[in-house]
BAFI-495247 format. One record per residue (C-alpha): residue in three letters; x, y, z. Coordinates in steps of 0.02 Angstrom, whole numbers, padded with zeros to 5 digits. Example, Ala and Ser with C-alpha at 12.3 -4.5 7.8 and 13.67 -1.06 7.14 Angstrom:
BEGIN
('ALA', (00615, -00225, 00390))
('SER', (00684, -00053, 00357))
This chain:
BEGIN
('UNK', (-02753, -02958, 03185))
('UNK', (-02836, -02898, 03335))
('UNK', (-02744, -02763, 03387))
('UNK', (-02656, -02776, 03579))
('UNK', (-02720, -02651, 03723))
('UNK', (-02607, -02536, 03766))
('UNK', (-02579, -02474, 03950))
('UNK', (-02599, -02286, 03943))
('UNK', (-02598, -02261, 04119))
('UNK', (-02416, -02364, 04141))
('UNK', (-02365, -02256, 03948))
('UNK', (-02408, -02100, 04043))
('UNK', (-02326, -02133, 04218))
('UNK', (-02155, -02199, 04115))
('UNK', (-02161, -02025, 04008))
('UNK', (-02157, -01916, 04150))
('UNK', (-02020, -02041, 04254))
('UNK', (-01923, -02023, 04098))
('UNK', (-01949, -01852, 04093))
('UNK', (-01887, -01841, 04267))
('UNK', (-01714, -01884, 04247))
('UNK', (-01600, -01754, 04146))
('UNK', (-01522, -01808, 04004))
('UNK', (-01418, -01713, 03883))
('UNK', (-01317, -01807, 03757))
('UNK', (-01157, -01842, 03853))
('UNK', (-01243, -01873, 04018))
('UNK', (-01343, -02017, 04005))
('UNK', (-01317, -02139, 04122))
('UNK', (-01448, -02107, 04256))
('UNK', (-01569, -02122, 04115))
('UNK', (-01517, -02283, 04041))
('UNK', (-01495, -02348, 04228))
('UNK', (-01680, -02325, 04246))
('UNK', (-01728, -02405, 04066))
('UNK', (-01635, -02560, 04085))
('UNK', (-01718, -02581, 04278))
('UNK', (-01886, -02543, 04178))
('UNK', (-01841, -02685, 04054))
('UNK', (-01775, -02807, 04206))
('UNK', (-01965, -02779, 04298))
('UNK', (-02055, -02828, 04135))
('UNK', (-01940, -02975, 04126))
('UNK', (-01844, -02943, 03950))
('UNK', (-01656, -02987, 03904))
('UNK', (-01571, -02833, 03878))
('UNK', (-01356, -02798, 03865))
('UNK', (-01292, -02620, 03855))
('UNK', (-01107, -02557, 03767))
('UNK', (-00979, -02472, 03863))
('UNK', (-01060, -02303, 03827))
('UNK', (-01239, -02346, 03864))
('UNK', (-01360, -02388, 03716))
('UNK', (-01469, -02529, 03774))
('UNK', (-01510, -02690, 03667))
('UNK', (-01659, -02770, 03737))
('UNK', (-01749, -02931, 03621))
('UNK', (-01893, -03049, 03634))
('UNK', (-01884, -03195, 03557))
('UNK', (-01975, -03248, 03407))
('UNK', (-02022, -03413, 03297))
('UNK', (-01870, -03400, 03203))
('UNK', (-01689, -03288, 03234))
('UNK', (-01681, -03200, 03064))
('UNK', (-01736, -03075, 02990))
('UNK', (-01735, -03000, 03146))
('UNK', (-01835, -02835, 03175))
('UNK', (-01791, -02697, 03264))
('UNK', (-01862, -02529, 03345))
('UNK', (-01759, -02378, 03412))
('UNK', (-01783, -02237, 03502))
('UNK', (-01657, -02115, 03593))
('UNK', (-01635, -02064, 03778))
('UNK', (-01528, -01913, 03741))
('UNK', (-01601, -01738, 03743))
('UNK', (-01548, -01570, 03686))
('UNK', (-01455, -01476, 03814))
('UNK', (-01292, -01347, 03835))
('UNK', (-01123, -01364, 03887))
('UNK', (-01023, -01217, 03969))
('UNK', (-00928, -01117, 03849))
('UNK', (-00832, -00997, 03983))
('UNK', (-00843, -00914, 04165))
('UNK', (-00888, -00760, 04129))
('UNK', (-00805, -00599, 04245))
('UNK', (-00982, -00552, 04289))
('UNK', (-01004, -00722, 04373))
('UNK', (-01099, -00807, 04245))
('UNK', (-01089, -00920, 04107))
('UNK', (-01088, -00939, 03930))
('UNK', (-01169, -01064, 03844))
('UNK', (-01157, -01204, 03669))
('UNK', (-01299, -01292, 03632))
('UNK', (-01297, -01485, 03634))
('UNK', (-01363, -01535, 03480))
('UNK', (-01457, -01415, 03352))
('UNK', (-01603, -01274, 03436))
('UNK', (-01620, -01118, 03445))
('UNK', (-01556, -00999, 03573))
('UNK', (-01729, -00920, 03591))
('UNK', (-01811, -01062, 03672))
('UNK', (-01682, -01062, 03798))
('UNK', (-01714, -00895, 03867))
('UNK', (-01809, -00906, 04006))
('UNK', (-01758, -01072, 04027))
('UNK', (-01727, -01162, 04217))
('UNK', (-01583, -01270, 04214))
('UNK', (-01479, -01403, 04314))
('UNK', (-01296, -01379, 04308))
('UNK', (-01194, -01525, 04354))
('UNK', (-01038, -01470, 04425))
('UNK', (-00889, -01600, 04497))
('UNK', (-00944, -01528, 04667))
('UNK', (-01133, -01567, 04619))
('UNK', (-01279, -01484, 04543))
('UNK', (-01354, -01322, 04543))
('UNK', (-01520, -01244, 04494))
('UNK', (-01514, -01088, 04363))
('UNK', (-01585, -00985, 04218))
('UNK', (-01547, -00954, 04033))
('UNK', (-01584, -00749, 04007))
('UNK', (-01528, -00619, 03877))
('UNK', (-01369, -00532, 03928))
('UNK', (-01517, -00367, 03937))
('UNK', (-01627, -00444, 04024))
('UNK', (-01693, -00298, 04138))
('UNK', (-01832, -00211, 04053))
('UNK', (-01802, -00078, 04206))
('UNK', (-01634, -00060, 04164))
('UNK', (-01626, -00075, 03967))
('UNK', (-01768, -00034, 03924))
('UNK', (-01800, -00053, 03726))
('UNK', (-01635, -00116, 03708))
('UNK', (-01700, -00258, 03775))
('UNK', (-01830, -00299, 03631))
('UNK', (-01672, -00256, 03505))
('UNK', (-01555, -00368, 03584))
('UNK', (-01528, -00513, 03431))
('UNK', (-01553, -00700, 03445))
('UNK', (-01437, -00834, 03475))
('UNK', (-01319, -00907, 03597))
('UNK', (-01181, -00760, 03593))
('UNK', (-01321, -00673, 03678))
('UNK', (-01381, -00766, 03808))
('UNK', (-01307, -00800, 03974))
('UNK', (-01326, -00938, 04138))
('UNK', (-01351, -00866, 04314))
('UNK', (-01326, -00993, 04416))
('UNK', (-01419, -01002, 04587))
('UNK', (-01278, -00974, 04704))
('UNK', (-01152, -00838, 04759))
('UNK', (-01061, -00793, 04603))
('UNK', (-01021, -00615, 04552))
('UNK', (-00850, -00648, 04475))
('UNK', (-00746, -00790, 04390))
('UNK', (-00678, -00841, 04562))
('UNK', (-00852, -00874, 04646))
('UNK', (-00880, -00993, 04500))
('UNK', (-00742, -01061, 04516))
('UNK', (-00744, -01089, 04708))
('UNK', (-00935, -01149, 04661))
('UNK', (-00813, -01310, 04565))
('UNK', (-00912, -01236, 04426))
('UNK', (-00805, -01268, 04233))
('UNK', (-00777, -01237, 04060))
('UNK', (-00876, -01414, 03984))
('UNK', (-00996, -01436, 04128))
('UNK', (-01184, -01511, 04058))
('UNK', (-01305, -01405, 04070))
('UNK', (-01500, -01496, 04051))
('UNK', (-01663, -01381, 04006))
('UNK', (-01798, -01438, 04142))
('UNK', (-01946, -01487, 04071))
('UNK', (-02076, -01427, 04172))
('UNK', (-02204, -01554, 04097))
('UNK', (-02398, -01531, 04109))
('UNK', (-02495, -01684, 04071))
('UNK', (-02695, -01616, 04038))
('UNK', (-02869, -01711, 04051))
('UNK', (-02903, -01664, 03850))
('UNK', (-02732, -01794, 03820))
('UNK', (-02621, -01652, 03764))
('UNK', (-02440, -01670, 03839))
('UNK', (-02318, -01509, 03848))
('UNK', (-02168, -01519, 03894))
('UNK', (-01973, -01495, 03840))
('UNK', (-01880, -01639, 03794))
('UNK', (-02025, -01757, 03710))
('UNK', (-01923, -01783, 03563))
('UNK', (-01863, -01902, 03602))
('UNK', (-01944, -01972, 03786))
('UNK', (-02093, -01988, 03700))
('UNK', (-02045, -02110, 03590))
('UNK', (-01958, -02231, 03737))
('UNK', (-02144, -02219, 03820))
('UNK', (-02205, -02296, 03677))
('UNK', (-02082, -02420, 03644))
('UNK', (-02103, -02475, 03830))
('UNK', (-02281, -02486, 03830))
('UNK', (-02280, -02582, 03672))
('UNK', (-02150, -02727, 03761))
('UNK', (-02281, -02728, 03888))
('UNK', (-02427, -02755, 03796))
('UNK', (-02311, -02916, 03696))
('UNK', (-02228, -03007, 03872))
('UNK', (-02412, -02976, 03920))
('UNK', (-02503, -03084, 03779))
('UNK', (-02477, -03253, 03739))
('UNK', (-02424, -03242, 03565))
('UNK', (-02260, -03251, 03482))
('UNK', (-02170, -03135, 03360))
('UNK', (-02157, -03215, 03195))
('UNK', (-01972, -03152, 03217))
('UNK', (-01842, -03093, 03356))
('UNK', (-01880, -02918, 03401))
('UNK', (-01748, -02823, 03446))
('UNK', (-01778, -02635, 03556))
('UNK', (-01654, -02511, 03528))
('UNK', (-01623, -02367, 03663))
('UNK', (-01488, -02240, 03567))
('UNK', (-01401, -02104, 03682))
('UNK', (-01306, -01967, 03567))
('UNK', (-01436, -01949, 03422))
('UNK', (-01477, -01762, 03463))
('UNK', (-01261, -01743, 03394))
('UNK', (-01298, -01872, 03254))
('UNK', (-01230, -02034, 03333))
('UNK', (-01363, -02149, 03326))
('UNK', (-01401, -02338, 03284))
('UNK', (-01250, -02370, 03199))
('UNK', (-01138, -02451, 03338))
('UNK', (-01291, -02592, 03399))
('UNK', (-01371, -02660, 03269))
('UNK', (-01346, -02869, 03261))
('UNK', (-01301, -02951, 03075))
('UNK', (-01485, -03037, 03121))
('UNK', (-01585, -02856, 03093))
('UNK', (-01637, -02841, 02928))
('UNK', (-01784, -02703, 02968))
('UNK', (-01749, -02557, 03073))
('UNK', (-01903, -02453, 03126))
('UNK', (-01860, -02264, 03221))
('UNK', (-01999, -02216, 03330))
('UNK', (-01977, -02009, 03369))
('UNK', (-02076, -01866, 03314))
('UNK', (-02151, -01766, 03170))
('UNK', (-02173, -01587, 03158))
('UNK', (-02340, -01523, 03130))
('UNK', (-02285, -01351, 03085))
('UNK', (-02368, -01238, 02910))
('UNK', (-02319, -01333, 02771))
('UNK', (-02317, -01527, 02836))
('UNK', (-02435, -01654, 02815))
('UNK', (-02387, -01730, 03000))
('UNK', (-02531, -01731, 03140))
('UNK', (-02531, -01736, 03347))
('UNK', (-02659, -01880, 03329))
('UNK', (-02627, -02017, 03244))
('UNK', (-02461, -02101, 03170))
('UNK', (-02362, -01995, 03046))
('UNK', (-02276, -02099, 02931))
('UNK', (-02109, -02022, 02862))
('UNK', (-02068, -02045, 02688))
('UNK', (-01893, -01962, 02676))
('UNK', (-01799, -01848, 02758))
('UNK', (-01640, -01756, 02724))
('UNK', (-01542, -01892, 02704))
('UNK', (-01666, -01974, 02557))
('UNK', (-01832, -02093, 02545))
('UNK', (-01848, -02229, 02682))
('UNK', (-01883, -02400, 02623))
('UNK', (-02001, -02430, 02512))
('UNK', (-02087, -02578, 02562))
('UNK', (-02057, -02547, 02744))
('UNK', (-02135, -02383, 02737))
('UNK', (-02292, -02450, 02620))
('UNK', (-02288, -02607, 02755))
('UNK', (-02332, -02483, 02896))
('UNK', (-02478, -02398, 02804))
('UNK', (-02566, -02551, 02756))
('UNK', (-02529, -02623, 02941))
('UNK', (-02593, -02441, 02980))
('UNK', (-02756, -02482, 02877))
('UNK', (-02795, -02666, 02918))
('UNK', (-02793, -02601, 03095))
('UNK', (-02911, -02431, 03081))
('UNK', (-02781, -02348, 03145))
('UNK', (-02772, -02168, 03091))
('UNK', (-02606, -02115, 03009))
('UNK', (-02535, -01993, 02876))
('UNK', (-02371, -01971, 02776))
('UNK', (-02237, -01838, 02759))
('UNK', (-02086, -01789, 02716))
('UNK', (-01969, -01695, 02832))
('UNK', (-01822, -01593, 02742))
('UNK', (-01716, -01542, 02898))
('UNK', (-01721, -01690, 03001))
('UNK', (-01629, -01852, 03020))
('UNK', (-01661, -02004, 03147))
('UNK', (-01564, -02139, 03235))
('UNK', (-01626, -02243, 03072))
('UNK', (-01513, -02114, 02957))
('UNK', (-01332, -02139, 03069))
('UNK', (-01363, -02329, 03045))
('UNK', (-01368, -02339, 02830))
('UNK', (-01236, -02212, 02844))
('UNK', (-01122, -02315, 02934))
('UNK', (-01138, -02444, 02804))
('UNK', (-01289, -02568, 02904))
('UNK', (-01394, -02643, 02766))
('UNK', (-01556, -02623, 02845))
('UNK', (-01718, -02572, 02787))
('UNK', (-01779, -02424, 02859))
('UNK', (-01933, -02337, 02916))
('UNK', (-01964, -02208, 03038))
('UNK', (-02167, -02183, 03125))
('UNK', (-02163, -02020, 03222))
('UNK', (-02285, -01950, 03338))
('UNK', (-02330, -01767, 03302))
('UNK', (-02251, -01634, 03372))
('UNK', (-02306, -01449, 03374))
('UNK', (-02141, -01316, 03399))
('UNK', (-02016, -01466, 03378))
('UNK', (-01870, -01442, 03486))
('UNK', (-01946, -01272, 03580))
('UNK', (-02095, -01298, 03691))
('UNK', (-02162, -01458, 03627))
('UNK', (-02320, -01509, 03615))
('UNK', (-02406, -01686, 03578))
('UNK', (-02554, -01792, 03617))
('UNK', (-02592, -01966, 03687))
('UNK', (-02696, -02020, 03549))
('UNK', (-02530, -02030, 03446))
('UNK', (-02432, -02108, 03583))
('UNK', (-02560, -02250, 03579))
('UNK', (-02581, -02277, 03404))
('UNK', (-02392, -02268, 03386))
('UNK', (-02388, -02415, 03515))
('UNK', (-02530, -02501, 03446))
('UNK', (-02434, -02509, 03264))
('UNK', (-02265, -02578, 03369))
('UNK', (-02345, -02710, 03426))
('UNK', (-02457, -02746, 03267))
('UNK', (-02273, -02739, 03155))
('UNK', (-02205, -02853, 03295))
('UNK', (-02337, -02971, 03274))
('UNK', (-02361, -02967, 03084))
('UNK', (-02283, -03118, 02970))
('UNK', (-02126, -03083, 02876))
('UNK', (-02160, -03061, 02673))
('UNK', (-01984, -03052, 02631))
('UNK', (-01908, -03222, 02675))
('UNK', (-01758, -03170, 02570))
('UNK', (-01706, -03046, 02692))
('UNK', (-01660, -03157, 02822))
('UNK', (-01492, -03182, 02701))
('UNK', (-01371, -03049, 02696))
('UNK', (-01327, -03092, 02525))
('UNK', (-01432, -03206, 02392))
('UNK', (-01496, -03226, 02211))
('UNK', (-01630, -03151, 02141))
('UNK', (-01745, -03295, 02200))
('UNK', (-01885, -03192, 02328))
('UNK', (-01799, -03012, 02279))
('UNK', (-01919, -02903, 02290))
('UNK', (-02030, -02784, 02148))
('UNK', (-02075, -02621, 02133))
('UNK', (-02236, -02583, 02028))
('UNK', (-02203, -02501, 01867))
('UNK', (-02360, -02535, 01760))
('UNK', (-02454, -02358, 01702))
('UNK', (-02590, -02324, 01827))
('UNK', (-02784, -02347, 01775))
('UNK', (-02817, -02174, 01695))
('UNK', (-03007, -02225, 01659))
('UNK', (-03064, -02180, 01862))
('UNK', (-03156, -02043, 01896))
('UNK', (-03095, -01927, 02041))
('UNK', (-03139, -02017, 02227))
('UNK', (-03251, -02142, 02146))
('UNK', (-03226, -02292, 02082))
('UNK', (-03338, -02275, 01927))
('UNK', (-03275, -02264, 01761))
('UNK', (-03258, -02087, 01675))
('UNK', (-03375, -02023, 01531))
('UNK', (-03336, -02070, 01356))
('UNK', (-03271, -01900, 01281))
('UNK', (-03403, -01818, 01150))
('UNK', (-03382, -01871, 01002))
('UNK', (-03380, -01708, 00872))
């Protein structure tokens, strides 16, 4: 197929709306607010739950087997532990990072009386004061500490600030978009992956063809704490495909250009003809990809088989250098992440059988399990020598 242009300017200016609005797991709805008005402008159905996720579908050919992509809005963040008697705050993470990419850290505390502005520093944080001690202080979140922009020297300021125990702290991002198509910024994983997914429904309501199938989008808001898919999938979805990102750190085969295509992670192998469908769709296209495995990581795609949703499952991830620190990505993987969306969307179903939730073995699918020809030579195609005969 002819593979659908993708908007980068409009994948670009949604990134850094989305980027915009704070969004720690547990205080989500400004965010979803804005996605669903993004999904009303481009003209798509969309329903949300009581909490939040969004549901948006276009319409296909036929109802079942529906296909599906997800992403989350929900970010890493903090929560206040305690008032502290020296007027400031201790911290818990929302969802799993590490205390040393929040020092140094600006922040937006949301209070009942409001919000205020604030930083995450060591409880030594005076180099004129502490001196070495400073460079000997430990990480982790027992030894860091929130000053919060306002008058607060004791526990009573913060509390007369309406300041208290549970509040949400969000990590600003302080993105930098640059000429050369890198993108740093906090809080890609996982805003990068609703840019795509947006600009990929863009580039479908704005051609002329129609999905083989319903496509479904899927906008998750408490996958950072390992809630994801698994309260809005439909009976219809029989392929579920998690867009987020990769880390391209020493000993991983993911890239910041390109599509990285995950094999497994922690919780096992992703679908096997899913996964093998997005390569091949990967290589009809010329679009550049790779494959990995990630061992501590787990996706909106994981919380749905674990709730029991018999889905197929594949997860396409856009590289991401110092994962959950100060990320780092590049548009050429936003766009050929989007430009596989739209060329999965578009692709015929192979497995007709899927549209049942329960069947015969008539259309079950195969695995190959003949031995391999042993008679090619290394990156050719040409047969290997006869051995010498003594």
């Amino acid at each position: 197929m002819t593979l659908l242009n993708i908007d980068i300017s409009y994948l670009t200016d949604k990134l850094n709306e989305l980027l915009q609005i704070p969004s720690p797991t547990g205080y989500t709805d400004e965010i979803v607010r804005h996605v669903c008005k993004e999904l009303e402008s481009l003209g798509v159905f969309f329903e949300i739950t009581r909490r939040g996720a969004v549901r948006a579908r276009i319409e296909g050919k036929s109802r079942k087997p529906a296909r599906a992509f997800v992403s989350h809005l929900d970010t890493l963040g903090a929560q206040v532990k305690s008032l502290k008697e020296n007027g400031r705050l201790e911290l818990v993470p929302i969802g799993h990072w590490s205390a040393r990419f929040a020092e140094g850290a600006r922040t937006t505390l949301f209070s009942e009386n409001g919000a205020y502005s604030g930083t995450i520093l060591p409880l030594k944080a005076s180099g004129h004061t502490f001196n070495e001690e400073v460079d000997k202080l430990p990480v982790g979140w027992d030894y860091v500490e929130l000053r919060v922009d306002a008058y607060s020297k004791t526990r009573d300021d913060l509390h007369r600030l309406g300041i208290d125990v549970g509040d949400f702290v969000a990590i600003d991002p302080a993105p930098e978009f640059l000429e050369n198509g890198f993108i740093v910024s906090r809080h890609l994983d996982n805003k990068a992956g609703v840019a795509v997914m947006l600009a990929a429904l863009k580039a479908l309501v704005e051609t002329e063809i129609e999905p083989t199938v319903d496509i479904y989008w899927l906008f998750t808001i408490a996958e950072e704490t390992g809630h994801g898919a698994q309260s809005i999938l439909t009976p219809e979805i029989a392929s579920l495909v998690a867009i987020d990102n990769g880390t391209t750190a020493p000993g991983q085969n993911s890239d910041e250009f390109g599509v990285t295509i995950a094999m497994g992670d922690q919780t096992g192998p992703f679908d096997y003809h899913l996964t093998r469908k997005m390569a091949q769709l990967c290589r009809d296209n010329d679009i550049k990809f790779q494959k990995d495995i990630f061992r501590y990581y787990r996706s909106d795609a994981a919380t749905a088989i674990e709730a029991g949703a018999d889905v197929r499952t594949a997860l396409i991830t856009f590289g991401v250098d110092a994962s959950h620190g100060y990320e780092r990505i590049h548009m050429h993987a936003l766009r050929s992440l989007a430009e596989l969306a739209t060329g999965y969307a578009l692709s015929p179903v192979e497995i007709q059988r899927d549209a049942r939730e329960f069947g015969g073995l008539k259309g079950f699918t195969s695995q190959p399990t003949a031995d391999a020809d042993q008679t090619l030579a290394p990156e050719t195609d040409e047969p290997l020598p006869e051995p010498a005969v003594d």
